[in-house]
C-alpha positions as CSV (number, residue, x, y, z in Angstrom):
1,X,2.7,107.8,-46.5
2,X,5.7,105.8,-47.7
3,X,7.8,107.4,-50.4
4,X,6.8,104.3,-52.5
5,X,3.0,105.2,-52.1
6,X,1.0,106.0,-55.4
7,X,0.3,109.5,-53.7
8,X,3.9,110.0,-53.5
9,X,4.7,109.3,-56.6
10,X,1.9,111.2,-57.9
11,X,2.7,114.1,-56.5
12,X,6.1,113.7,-57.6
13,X,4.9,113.5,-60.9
14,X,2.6,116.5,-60.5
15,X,5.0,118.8,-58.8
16,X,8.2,117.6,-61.6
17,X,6.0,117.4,-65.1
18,X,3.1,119.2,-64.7
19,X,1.9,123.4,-65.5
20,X,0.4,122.9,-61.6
21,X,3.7,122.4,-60.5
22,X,6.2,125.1,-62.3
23,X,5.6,127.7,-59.5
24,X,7.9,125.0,-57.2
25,X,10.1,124.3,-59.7
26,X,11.2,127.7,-60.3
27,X,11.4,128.1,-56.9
28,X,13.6,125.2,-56.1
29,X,15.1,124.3,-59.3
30,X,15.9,127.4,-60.6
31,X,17.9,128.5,-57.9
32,X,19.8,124.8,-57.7
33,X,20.6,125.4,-61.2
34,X,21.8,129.1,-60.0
35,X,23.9,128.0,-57.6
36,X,25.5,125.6,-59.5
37,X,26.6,128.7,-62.0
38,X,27.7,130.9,-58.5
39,X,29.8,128.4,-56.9
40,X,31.5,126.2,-59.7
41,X,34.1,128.6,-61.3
42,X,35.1,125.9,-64.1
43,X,31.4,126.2,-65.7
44,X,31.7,127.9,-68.6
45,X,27.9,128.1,-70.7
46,X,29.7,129.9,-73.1
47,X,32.8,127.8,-73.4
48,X,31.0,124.5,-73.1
49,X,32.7,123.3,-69.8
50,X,30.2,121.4,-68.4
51,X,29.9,119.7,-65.2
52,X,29.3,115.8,-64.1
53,X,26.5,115.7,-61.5
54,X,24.9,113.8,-59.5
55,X,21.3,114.0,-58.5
56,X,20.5,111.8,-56.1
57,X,17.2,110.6,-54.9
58,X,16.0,112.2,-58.3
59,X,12.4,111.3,-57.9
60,X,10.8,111.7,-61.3
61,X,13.9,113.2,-63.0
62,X,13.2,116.6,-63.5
63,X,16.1,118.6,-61.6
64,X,18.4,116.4,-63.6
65,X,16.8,116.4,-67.1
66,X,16.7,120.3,-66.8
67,X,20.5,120.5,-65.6
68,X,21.2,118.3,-68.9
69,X,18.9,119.4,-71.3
70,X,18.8,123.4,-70.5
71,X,22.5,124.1,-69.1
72,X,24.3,121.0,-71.1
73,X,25.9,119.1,-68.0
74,X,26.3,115.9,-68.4
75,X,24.2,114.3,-65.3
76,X,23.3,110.8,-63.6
77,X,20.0,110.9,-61.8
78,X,19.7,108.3,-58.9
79,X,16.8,106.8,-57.1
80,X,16.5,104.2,-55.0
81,X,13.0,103.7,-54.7
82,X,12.0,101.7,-56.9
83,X,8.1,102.9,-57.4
84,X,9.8,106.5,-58.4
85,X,12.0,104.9,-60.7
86,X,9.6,103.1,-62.4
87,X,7.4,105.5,-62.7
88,X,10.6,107.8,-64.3
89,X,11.4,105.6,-66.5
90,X,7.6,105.4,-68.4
């Protein structure tokens, strides 16, 4: 299936937004988010040095809404498929 298929997207959107698919998220998620606070020395949660990222192919928009929203960094998501950012965007 193409990643501009309605089962792609759907899974996407089961897998970034859904209860069903928090067991993946913390798995993957969480430890991009970790890694992000073991490797970048100038992140500072305390001190409010946030990073500029870039997420791309961001799919739904999850990975970057929680690095925004949760750790405070200021973040651009990118897709280039267009069904995925259509379907982000609703």
């Amino acid at each position: 299936a193409s990643y501009d298929s309605a089962l792609q997207i759907l899974a996407h959107l089961v897998r970034d937004w859904s209860e069903f698919g928090a067991p993946v998220r913390r798995n993957l998620y969480d430890w991009c988010r970790q890694a992000l606070r073991d490797h970048c020395p100038q992140y500072d949660q305390h001190d409010h040095h946030h990073l500029a990222i870039l997420v791309p192919g961001a799919g739904m928009g999850r990975l970057a809404f929680d690095l925004a929203t949760m750790d405070g960094h200021h973040v651009q998501a990118l897709e280039v498929s267009v069904g995925m950012a259509a379907a982000a965007s609703s």
